[in-house]
PAZA-505252 format. One record per residue: residue number from 0; z, y, x of N, C-alpha, C in turn; residue in one letter. Coordinates in nm, 4 decimals, always signed. Layout:
PAZA-505252
<pt><mimi>NUM</mimi><n_zz>Z</n_zz><n_yy>Y</n_yy><n_xx>X</n_xx><ca_zz>Z</ca_zz><ca_yy>Y</ca_yy><ca_xx>X</ca_xx><c_zz>Z</c_zz><c_yy>Y</c_yy><c_xx>X</c_xx><fipa>A</fipa></pt>
...
//
This chain:
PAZA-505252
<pt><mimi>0</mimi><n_zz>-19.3842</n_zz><n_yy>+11.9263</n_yy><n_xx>-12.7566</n_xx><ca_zz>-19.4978</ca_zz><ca_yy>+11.8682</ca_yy><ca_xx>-12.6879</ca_xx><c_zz>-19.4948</c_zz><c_yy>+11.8986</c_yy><c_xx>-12.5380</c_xx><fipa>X</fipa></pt>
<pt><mimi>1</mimi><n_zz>-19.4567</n_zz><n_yy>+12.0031</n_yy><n_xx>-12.4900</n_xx><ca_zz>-19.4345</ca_zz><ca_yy>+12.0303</ca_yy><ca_xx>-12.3520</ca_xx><c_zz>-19.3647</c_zz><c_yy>+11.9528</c_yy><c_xx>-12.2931</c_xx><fipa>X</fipa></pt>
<pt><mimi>2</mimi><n_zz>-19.2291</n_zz><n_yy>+11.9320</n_yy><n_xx>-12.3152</n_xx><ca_zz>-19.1430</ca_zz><ca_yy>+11.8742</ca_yy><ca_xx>-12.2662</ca_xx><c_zz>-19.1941</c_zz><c_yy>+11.7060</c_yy><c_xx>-12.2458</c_xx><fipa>X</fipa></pt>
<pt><mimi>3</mimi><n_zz>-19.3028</n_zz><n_yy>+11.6427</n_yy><n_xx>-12.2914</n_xx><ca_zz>-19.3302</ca_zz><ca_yy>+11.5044</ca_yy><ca_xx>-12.2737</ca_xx><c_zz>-19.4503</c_zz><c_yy>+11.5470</c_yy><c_xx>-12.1722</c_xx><fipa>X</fipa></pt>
<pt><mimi>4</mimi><n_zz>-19.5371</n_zz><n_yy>+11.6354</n_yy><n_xx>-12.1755</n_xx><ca_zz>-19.6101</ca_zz><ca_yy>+11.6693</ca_yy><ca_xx>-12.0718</ca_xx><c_zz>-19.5501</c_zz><c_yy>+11.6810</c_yy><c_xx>-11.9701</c_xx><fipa>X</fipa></pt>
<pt><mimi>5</mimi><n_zz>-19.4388</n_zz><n_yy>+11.7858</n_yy><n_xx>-11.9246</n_xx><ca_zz>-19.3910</ca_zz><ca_yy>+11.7579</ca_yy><ca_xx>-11.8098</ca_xx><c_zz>-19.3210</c_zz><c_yy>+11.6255</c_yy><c_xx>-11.7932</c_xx><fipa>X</fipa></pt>
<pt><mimi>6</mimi><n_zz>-19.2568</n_zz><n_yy>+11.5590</n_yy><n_xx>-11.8522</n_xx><ca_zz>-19.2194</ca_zz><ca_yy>+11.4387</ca_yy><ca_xx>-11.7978</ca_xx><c_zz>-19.3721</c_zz><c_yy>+11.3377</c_yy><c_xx>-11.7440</c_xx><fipa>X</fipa></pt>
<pt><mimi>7</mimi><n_zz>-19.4932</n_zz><n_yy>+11.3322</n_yy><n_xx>-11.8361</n_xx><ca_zz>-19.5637</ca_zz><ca_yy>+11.2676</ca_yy><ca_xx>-11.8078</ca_xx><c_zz>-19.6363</c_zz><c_yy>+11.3206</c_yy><c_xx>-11.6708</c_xx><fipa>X</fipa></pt>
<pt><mimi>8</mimi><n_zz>-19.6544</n_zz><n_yy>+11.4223</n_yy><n_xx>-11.6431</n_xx><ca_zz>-19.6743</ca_zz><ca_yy>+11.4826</ca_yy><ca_xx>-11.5155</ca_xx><c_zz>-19.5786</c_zz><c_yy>+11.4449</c_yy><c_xx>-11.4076</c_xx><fipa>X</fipa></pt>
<pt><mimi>9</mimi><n_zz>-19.4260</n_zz><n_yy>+11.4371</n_yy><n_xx>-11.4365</n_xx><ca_zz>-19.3535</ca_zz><ca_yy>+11.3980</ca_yy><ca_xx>-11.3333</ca_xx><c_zz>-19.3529</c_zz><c_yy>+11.3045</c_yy><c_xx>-11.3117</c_xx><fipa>X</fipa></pt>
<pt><mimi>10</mimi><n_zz>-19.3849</n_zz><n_yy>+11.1820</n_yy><n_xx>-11.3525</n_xx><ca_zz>-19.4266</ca_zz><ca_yy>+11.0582</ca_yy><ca_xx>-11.3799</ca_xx><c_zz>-19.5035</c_zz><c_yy>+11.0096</c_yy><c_xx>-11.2642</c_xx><fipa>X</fipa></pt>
<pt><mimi>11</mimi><n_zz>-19.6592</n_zz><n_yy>+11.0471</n_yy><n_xx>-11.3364</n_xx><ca_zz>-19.6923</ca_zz><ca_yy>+11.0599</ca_yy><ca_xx>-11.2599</ca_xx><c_zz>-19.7501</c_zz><c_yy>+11.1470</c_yy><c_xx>-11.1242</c_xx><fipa>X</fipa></pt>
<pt><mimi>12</mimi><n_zz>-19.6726</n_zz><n_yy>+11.2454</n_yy><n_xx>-11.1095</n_xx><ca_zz>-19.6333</ca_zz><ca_yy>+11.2772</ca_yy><ca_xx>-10.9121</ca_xx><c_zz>-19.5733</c_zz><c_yy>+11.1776</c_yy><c_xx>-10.8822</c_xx><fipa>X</fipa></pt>
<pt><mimi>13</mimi><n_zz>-19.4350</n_zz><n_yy>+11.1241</n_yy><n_xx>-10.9144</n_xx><ca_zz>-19.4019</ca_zz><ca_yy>+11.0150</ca_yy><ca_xx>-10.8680</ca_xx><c_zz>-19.4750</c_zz><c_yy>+10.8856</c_yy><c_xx>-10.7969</c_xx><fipa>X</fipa></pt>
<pt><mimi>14</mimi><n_zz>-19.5824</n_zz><n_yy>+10.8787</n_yy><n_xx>-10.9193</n_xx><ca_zz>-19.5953</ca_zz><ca_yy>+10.7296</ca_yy><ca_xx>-10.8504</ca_xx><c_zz>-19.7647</c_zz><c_yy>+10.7572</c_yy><c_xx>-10.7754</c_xx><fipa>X</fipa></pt>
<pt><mimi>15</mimi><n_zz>-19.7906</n_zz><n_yy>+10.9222</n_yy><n_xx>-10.7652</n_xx><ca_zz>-19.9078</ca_zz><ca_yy>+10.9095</ca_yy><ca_xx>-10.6627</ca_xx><c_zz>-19.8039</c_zz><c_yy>+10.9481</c_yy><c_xx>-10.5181</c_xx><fipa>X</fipa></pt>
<pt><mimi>16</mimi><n_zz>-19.6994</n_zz><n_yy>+10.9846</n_yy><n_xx>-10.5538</n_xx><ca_zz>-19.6266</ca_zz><ca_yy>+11.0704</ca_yy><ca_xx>-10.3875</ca_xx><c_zz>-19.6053</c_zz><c_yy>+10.8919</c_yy><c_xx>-10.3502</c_xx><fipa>X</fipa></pt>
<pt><mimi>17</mimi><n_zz>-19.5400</n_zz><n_yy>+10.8354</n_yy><n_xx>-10.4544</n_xx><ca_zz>-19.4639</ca_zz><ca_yy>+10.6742</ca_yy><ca_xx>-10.4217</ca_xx><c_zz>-19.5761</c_zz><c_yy>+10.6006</c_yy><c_xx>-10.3108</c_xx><fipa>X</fipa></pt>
<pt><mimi>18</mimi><n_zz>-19.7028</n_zz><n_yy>+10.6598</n_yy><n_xx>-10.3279</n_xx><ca_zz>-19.7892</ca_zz><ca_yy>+10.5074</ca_yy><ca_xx>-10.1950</ca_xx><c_zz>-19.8302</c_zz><c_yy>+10.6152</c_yy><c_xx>-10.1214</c_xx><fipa>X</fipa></pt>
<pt><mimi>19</mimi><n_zz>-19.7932</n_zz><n_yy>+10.7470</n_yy><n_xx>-10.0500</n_xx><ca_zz>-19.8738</ca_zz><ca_yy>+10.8176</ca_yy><ca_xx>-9.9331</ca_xx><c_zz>-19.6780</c_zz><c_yy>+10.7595</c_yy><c_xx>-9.8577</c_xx><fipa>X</fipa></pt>
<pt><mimi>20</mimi><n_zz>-19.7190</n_zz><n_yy>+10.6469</n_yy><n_xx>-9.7803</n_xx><ca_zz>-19.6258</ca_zz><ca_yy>+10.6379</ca_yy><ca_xx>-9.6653</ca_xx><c_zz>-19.7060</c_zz><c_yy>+10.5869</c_yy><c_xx>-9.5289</c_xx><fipa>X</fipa></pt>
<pt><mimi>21</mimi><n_zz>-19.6440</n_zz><n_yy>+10.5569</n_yy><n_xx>-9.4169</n_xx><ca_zz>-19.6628</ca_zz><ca_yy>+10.5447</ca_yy><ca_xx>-9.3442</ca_xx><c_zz>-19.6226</c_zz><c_yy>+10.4085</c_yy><c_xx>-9.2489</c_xx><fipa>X</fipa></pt>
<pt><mimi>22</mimi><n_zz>-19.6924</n_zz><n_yy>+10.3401</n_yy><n_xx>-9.1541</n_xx><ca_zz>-19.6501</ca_zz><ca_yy>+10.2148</ca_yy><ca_xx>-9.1426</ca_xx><c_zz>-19.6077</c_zz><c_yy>+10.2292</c_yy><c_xx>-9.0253</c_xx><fipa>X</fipa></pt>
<pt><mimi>23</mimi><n_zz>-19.4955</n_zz><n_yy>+10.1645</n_yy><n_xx>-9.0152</n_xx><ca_zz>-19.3707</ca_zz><ca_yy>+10.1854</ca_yy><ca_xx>-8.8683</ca_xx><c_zz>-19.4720</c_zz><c_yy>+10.1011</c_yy><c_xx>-8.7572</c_xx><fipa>X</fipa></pt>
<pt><mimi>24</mimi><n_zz>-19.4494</n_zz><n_yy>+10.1138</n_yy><n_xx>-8.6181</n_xx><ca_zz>-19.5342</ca_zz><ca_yy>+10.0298</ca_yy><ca_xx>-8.5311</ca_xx><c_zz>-19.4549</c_zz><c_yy>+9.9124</c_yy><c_xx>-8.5333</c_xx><fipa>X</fipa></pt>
<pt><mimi>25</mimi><n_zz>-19.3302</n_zz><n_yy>+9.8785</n_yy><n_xx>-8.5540</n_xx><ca_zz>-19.2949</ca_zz><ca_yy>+9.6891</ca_yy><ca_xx>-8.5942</ca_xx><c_zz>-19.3703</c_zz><c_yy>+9.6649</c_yy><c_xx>-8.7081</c_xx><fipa>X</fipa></pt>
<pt><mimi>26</mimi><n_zz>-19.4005</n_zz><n_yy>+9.7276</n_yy><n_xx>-8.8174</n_xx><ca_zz>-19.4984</ca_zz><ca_yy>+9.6758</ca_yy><ca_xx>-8.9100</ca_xx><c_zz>-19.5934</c_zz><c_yy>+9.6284</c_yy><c_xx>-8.8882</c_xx><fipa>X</fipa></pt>
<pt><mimi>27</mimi><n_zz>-19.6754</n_zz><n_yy>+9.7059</n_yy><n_xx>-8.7845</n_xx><ca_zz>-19.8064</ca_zz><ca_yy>+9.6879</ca_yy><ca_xx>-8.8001</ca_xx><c_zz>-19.8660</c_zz><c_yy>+9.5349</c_yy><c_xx>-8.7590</c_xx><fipa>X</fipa></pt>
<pt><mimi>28</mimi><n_zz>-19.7713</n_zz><n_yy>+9.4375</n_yy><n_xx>-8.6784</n_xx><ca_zz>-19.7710</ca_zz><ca_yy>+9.2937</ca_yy><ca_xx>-8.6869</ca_xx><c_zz>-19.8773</c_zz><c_yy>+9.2477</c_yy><c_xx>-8.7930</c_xx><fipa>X</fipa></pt>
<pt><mimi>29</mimi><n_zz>-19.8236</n_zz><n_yy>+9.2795</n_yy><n_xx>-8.8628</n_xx><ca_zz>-19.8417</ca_zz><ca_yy>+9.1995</ca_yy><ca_xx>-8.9802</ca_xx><c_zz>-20.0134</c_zz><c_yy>+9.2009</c_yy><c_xx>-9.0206</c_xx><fipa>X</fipa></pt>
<pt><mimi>30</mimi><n_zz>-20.0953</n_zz><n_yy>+9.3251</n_yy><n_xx>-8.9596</n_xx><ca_zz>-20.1977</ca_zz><ca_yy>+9.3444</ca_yy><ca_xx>-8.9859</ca_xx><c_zz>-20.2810</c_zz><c_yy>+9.3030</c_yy><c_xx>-8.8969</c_xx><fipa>X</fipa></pt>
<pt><mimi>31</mimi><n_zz>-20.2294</n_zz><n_yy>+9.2220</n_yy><n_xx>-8.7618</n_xx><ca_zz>-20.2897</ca_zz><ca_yy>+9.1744</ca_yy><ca_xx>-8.6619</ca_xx><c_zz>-20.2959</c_zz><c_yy>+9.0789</c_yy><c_xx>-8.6964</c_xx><fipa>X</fipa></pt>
<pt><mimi>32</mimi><n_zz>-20.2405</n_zz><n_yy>+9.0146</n_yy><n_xx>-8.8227</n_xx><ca_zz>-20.2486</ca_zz><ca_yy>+8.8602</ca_yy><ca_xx>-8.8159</ca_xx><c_zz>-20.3707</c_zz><c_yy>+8.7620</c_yy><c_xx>-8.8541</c_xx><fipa>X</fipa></pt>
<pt><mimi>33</mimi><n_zz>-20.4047</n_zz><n_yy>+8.7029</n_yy><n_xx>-8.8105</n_xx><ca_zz>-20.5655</ca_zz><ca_yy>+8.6609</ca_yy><ca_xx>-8.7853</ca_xx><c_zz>-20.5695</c_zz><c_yy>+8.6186</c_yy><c_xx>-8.9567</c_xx><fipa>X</fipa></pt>
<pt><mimi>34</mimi><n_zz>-20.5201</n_zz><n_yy>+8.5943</n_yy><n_xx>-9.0409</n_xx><ca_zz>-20.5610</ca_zz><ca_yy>+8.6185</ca_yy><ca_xx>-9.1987</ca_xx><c_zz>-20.6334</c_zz><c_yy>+8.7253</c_yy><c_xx>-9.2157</c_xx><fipa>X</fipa></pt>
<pt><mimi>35</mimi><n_zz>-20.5653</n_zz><n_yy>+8.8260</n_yy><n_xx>-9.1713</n_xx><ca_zz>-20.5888</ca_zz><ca_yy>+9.0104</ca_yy><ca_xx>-9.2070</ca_xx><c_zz>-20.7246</c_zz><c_yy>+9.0103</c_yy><c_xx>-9.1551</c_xx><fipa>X</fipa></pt>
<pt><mimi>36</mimi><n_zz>-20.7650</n_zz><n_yy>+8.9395</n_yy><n_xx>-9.0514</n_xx><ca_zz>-20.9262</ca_zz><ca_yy>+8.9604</ca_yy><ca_xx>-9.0136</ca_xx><c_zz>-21.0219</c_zz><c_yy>+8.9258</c_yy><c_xx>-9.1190</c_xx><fipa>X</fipa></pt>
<pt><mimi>37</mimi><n_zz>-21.1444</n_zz><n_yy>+9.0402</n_yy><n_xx>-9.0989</n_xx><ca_zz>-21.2736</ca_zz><ca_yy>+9.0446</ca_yy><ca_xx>-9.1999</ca_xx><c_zz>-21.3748</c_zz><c_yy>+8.9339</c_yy><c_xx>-9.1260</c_xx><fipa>X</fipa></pt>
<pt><mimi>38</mimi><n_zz>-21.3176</n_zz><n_yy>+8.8968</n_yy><n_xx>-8.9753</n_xx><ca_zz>-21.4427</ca_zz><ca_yy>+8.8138</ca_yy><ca_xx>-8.9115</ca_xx><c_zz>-21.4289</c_zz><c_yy>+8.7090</c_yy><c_xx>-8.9457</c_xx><fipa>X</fipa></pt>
<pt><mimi>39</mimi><n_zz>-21.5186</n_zz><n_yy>+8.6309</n_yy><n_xx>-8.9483</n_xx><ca_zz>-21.5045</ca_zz><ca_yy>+8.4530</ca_yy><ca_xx>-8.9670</ca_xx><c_zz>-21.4252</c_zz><c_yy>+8.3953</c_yy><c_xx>-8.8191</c_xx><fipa>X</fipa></pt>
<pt><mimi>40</mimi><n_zz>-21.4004</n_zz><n_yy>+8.2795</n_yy><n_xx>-8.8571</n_xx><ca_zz>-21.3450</ca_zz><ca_yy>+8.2543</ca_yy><ca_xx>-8.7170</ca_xx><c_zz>-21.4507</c_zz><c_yy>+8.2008</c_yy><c_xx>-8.6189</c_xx><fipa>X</fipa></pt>
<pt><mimi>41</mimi><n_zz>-21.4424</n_zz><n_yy>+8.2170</n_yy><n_xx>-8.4943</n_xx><ca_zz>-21.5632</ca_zz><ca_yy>+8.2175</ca_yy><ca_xx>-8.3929</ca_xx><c_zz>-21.6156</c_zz><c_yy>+8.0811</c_yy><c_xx>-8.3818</c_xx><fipa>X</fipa></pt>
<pt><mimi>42</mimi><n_zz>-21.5469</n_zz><n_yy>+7.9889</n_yy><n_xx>-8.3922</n_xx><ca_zz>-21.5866</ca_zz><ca_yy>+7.8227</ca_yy><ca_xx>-8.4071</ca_xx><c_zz>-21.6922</c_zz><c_yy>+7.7984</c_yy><c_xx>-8.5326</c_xx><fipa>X</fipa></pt>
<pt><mimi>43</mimi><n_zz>-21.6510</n_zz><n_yy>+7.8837</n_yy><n_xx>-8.6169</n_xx><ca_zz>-21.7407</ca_zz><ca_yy>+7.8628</ca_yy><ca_xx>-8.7673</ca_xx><c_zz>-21.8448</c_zz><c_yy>+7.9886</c_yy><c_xx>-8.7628</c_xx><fipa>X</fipa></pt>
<pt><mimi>44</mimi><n_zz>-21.8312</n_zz><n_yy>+8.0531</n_yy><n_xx>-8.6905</n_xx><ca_zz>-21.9789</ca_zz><ca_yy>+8.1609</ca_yy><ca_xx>-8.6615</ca_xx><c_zz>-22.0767</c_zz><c_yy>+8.0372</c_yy><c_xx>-8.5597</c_xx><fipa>X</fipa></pt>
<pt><mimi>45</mimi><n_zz>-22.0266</n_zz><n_yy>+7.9651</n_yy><n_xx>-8.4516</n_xx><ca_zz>-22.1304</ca_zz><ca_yy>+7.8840</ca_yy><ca_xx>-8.3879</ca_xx><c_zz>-22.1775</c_zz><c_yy>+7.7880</c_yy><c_xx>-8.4853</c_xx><fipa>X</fipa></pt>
<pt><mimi>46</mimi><n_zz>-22.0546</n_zz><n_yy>+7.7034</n_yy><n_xx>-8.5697</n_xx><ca_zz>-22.1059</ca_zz><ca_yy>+7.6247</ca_yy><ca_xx>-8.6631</ca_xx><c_zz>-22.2504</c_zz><c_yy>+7.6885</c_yy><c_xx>-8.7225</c_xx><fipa>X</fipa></pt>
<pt><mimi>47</mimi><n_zz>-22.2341</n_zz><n_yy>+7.7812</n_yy><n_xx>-8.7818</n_xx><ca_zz>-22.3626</ca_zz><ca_yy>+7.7932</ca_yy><ca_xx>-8.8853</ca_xx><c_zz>-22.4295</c_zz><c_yy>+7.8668</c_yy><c_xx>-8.8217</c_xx><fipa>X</fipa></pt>
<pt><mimi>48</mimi><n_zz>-22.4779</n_zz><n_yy>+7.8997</n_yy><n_xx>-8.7021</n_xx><ca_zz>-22.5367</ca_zz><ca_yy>+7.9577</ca_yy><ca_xx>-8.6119</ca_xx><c_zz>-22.6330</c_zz><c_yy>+7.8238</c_yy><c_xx>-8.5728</c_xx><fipa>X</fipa></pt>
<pt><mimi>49</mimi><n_zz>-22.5722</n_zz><n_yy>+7.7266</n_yy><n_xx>-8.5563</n_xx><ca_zz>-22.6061</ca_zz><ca_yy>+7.6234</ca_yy><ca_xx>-8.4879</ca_xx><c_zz>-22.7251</c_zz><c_yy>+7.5423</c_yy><c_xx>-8.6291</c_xx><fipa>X</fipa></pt>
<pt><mimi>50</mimi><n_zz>-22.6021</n_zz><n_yy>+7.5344</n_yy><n_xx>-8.7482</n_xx><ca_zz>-22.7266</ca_zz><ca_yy>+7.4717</ca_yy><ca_xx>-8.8452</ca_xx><c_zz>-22.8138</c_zz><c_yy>+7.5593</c_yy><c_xx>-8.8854</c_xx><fipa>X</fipa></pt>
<pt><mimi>51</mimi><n_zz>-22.8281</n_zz><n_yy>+7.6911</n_yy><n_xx>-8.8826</n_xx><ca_zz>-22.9269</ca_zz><ca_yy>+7.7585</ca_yy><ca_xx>-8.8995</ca_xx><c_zz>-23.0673</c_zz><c_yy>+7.7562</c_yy><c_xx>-8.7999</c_xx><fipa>X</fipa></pt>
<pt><mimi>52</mimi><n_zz>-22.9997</n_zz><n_yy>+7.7225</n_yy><n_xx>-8.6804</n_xx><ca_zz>-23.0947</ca_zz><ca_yy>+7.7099</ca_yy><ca_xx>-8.5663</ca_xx><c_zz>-23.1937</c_zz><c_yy>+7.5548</c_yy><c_xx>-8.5927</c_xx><fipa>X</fipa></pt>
<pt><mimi>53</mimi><n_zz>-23.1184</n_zz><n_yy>+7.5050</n_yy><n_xx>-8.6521</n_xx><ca_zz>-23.1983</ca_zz><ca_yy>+7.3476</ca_yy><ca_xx>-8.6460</ca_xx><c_zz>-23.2425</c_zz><c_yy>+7.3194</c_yy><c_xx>-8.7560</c_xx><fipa>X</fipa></pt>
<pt><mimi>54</mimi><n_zz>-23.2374</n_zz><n_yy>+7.4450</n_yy><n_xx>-8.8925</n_xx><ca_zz>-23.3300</ca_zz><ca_yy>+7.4072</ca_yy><ca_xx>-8.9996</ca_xx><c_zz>-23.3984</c_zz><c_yy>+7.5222</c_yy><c_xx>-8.9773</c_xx><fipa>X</fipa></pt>
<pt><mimi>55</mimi><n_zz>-23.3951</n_zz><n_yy>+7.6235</n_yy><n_xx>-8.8926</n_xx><ca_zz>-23.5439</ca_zz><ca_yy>+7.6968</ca_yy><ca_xx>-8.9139</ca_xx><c_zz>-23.6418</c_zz><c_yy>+7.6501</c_yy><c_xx>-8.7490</c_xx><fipa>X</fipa></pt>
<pt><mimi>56</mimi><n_zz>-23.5440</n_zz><n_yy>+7.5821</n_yy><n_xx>-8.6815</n_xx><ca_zz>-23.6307</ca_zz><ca_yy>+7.5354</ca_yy><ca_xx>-8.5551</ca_xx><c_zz>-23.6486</c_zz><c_yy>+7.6877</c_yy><c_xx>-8.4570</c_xx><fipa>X</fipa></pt>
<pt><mimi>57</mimi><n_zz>-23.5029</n_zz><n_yy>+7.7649</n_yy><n_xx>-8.4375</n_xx><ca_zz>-23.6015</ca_zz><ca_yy>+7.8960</ca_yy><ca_xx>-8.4166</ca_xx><c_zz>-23.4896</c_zz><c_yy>+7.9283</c_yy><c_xx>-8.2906</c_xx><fipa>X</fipa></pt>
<pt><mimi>58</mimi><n_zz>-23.3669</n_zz><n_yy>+7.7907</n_yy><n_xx>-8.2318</n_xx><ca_zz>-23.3138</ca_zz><ca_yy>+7.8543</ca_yy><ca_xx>-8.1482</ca_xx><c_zz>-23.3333</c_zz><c_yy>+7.8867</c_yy><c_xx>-7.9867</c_xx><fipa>X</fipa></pt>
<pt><mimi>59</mimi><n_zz>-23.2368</n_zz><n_yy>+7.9705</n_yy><n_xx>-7.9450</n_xx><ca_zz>-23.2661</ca_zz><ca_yy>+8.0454</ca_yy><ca_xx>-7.8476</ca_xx><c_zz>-23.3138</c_zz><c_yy>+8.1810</c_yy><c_xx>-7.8449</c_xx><fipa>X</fipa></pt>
<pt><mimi>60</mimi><n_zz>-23.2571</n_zz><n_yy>+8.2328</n_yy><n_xx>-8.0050</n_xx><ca_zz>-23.2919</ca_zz><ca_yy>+8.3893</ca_yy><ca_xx>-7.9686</ca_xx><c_zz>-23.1570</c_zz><c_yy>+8.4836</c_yy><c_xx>-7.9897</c_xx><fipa>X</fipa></pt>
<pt><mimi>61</mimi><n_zz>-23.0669</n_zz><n_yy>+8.4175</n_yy><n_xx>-7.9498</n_xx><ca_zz>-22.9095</ca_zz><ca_yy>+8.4855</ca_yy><ca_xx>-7.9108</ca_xx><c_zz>-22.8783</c_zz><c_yy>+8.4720</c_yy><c_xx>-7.7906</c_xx><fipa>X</fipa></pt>
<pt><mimi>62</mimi><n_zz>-22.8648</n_zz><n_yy>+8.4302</n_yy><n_xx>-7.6893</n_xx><ca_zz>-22.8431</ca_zz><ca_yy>+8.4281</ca_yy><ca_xx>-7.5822</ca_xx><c_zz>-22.8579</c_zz><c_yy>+8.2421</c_yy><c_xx>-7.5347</c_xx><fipa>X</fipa></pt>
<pt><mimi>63</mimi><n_zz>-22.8478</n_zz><n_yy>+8.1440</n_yy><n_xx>-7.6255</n_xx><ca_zz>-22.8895</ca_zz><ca_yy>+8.0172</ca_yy><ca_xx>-7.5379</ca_xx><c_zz>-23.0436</c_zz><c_yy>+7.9709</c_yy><c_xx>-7.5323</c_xx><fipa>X</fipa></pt>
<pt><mimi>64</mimi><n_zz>-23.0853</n_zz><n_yy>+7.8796</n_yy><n_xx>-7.4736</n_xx><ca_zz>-23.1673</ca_zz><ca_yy>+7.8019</ca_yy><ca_xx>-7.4928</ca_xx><c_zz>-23.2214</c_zz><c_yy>+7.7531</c_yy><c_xx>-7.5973</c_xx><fipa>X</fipa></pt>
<pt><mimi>65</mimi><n_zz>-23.3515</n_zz><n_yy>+7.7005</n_yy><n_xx>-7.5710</n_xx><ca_zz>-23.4236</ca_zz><ca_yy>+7.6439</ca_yy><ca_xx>-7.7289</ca_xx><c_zz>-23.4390</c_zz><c_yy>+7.5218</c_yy><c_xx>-7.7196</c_xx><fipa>X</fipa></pt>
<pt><mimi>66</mimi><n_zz>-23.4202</n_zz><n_yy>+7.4684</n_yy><n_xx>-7.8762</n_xx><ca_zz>-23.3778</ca_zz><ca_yy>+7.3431</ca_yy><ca_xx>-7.8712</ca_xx><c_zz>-23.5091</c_zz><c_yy>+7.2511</c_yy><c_xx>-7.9457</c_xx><fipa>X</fipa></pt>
<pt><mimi>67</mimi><n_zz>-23.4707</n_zz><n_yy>+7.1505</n_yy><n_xx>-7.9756</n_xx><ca_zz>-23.6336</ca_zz><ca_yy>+7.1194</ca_yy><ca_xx>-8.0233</ca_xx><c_zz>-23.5745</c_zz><c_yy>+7.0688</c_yy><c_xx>-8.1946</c_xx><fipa>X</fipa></pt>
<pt><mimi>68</mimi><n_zz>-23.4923</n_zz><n_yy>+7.1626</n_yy><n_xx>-8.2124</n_xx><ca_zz>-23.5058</ca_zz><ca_yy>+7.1723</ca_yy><ca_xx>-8.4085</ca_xx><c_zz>-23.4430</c_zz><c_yy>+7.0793</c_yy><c_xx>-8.5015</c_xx><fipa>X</fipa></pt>
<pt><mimi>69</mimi><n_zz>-23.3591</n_zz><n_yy>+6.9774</n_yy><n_xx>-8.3659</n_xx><ca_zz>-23.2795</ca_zz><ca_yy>+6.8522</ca_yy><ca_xx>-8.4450</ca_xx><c_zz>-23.1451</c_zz><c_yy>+6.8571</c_yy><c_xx>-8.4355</c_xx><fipa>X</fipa></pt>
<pt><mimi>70</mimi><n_zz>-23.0893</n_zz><n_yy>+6.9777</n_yy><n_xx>-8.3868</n_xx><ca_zz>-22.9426</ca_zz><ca_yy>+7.0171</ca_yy><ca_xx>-8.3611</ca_xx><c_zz>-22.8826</c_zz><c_yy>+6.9977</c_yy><c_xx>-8.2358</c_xx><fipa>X</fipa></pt>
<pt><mimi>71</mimi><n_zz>-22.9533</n_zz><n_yy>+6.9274</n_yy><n_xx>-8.1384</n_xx><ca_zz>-22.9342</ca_zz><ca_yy>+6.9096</ca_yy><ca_xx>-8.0189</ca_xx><c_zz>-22.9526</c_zz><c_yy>+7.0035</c_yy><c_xx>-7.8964</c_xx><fipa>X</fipa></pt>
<pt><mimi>72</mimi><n_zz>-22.8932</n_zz><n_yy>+7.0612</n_yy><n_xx>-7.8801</n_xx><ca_zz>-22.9097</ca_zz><ca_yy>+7.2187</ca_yy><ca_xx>-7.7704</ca_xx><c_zz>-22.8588</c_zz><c_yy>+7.2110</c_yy><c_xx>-7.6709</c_xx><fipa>X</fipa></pt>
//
């Protein structure tokens, strides 16, 4: 019974040591790539910024002007 314990122990050390690495700075590309972003893209933040403004009638409280509630700003 020991002898499968330590294998199952070596096991897994293996495969928790296997993902503590480190990412080279040519890697890190890959994480700049505008997929990898959590933000929406800035064209589609005004989009629904904009229809939100003209079904609650409430814009002009981000930095533009107020509009009169028909999407026209």
């Amino acid at each position: 019974m020991k002898p499968r314990l330590h294998a199952a122990l070596a096991v897994l050390t293996f495969f928790a040591l296997s993902s503590c690495r480190t990412v080279e700075f040519w890697e890190m590309e890959r994480f700049a790539d505008s997929v990898m972003m959590l933000d929406e893209d800035p064209a589609e933040i005004h989009f629904h910024q904009k229809v939100f403004n003209s079904m609650e009638g409430s814009a002009g409280g981000n930095g533009t002007e107020a509009g009169g509630g028909c999407g026209c700003y």
